[in-house]
C-alpha positions in Angstrom: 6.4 -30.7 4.5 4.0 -27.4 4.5 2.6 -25.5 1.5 4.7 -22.2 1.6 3.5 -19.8 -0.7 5.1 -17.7 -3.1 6.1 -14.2 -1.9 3.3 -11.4 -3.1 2.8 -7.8 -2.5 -1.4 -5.8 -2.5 -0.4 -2.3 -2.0 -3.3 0.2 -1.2 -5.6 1.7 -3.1 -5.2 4.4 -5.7 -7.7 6.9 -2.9 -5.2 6.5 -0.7 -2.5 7.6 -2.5 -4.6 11.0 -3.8 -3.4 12.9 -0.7 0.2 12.7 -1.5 -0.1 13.3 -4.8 -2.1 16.6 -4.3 1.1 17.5 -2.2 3.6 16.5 -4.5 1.6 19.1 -7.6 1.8 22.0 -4.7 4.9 21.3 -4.3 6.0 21.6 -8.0 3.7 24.4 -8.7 5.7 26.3 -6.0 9.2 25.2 -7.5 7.7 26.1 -10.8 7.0 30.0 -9.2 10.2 30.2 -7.5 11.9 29.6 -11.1 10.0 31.8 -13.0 10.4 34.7 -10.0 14.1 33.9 -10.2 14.6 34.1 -14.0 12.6 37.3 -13.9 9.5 36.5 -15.7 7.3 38.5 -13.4 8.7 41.4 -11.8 5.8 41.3 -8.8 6.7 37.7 -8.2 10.6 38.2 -8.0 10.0 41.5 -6.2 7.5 39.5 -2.8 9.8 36.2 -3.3 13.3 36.9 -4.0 14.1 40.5 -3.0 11.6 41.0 0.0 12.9 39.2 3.0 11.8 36.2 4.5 13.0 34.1 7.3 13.6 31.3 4.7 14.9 31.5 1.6 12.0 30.7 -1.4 14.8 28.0 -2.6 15.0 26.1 1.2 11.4 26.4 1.1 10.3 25.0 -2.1 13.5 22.6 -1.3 12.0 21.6 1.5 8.7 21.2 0.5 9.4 18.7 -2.6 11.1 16.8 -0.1 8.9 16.5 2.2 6.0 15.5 -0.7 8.0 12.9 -2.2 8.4 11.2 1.9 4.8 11.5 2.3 4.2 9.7 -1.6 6.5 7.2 -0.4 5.0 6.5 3.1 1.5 5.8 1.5 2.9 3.5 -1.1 4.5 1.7 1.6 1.1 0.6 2.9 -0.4 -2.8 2.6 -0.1 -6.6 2.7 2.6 -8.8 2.0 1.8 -12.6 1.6 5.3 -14.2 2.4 6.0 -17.9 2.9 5.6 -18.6 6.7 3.4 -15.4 7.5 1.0 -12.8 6.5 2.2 -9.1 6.8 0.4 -6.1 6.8 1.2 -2.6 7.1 -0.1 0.6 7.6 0.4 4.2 8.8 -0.9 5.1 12.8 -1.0 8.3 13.8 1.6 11.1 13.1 2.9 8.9 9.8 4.5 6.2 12.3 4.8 2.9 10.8 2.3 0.0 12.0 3.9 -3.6 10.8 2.0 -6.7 11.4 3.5 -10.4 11.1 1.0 -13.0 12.0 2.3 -16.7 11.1 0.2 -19.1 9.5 0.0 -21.0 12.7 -1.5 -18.2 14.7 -3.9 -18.0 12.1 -7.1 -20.1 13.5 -9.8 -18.9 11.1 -9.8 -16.0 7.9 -13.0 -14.3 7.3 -14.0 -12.7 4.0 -16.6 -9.7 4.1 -17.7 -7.5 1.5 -15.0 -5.1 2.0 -12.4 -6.5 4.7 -10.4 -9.5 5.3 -10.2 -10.1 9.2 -8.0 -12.9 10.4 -9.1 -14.8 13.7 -5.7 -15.4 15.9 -4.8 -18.1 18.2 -5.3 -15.9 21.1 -8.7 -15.2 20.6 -8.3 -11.8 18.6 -9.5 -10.8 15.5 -7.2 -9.3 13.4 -8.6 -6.7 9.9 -6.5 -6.5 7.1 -6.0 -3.2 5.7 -8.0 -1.9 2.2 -5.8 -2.9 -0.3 -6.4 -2.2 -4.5 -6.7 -5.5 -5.0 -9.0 -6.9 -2.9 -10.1 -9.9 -5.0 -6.7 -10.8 -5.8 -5.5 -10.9 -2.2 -8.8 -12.7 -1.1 -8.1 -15.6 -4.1 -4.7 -16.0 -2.4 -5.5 -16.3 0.9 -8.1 -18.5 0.3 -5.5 -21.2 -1.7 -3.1 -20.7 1.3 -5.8 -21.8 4.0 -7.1 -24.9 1.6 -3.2 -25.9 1.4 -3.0 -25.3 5.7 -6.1 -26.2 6.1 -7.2 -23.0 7.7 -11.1 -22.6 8.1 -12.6 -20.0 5.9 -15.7 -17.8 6.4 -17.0 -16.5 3.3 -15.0 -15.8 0.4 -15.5 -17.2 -3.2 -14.5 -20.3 -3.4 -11.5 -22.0 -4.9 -11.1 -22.3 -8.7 -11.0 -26.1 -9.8 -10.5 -25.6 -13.3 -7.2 -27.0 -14.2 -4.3 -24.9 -15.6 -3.9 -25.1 -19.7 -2.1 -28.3 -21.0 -2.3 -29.7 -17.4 -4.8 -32.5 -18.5 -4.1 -33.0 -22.6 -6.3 -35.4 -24.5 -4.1 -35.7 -27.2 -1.5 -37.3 -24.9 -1.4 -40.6 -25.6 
């Protein structure tokens, strides 16, 4: 029987969520004015955005602009890797927000190589495969690195496995 790995998730980085936060504070701060110009707080602000016309409505617009914030915040959360129990997964964003989704099995997987920065999988085929940046890094290196000493998948670089035994697993009280 093979090793099969528990089921884990390394989203992306906290940079790489910035952009989407920035949007979703525009967005609110526009809400926020289209509120205020509709209770009549400012006279100016009700006179350019609620009384002037407009080919879209300040509501639609600030509508459609929280809406399309909170798709962009979830489309960069949706990035990274997934470690799942017969493959490694890893997703990004390509060009114009369309979803890139990965799946290499643990058999295609002839060699894993740990740099500084990246993880970069060497495939069956001859390709080399890079990970995407992910926050934790360390985290997802430690894991692979367990998963190819179970498969025996050859490893270049990396850390090294952790031999010291779990808490209580060797008592020497037992008798």
């Amino acid at each position: 029987m093979t090793y099969r790995p528990a089921e884990s998730m390394f989203g992306p980085p906290f940079s790489a969520r910035i952009p989407s936060m920035l949007y979703l504070a525009v967005a609110l701060v526009v809400v926020l004015m289209v509120a205020s110009a509709e209770a009549g707080q400012s006279a100016a602000l009700r006179a350019y955005l609620i009384e002037r016309p407009h080919p879209i409505e300040a509501r639609t617009f600030a509508a459609l602009l929280v809406l399309g914030a909170l798709a962009s915040l979830v489309r960069s959360n949706m990035r990274g890797v997934r470690i799942r129990g017969d493959a490694v997964e890893y997703r990004d964003v390509a060009t114009l927000g369309w979803p890139k989704v990965r799946r290499y099995k643990w058999a295609q997987i002839d060699r894993i190589i740990f740099e500084d920065s990246s993880i970069a999988l060497d495939l069956w085929d001859g390709t080399r495969a890079f990970l995407p940046v992910v926050s934790d890094l360390r985290g997802l290196s430690s894991v692979l690195e367990t998963i190819a000493a179970a498969r025996a998948i050859p490893v270049k670089g990396g850390a090294g496995l952790d031999e010291i035994p779990e808490s209580g697993e060797f008592d020497t009280d037992a008798p």
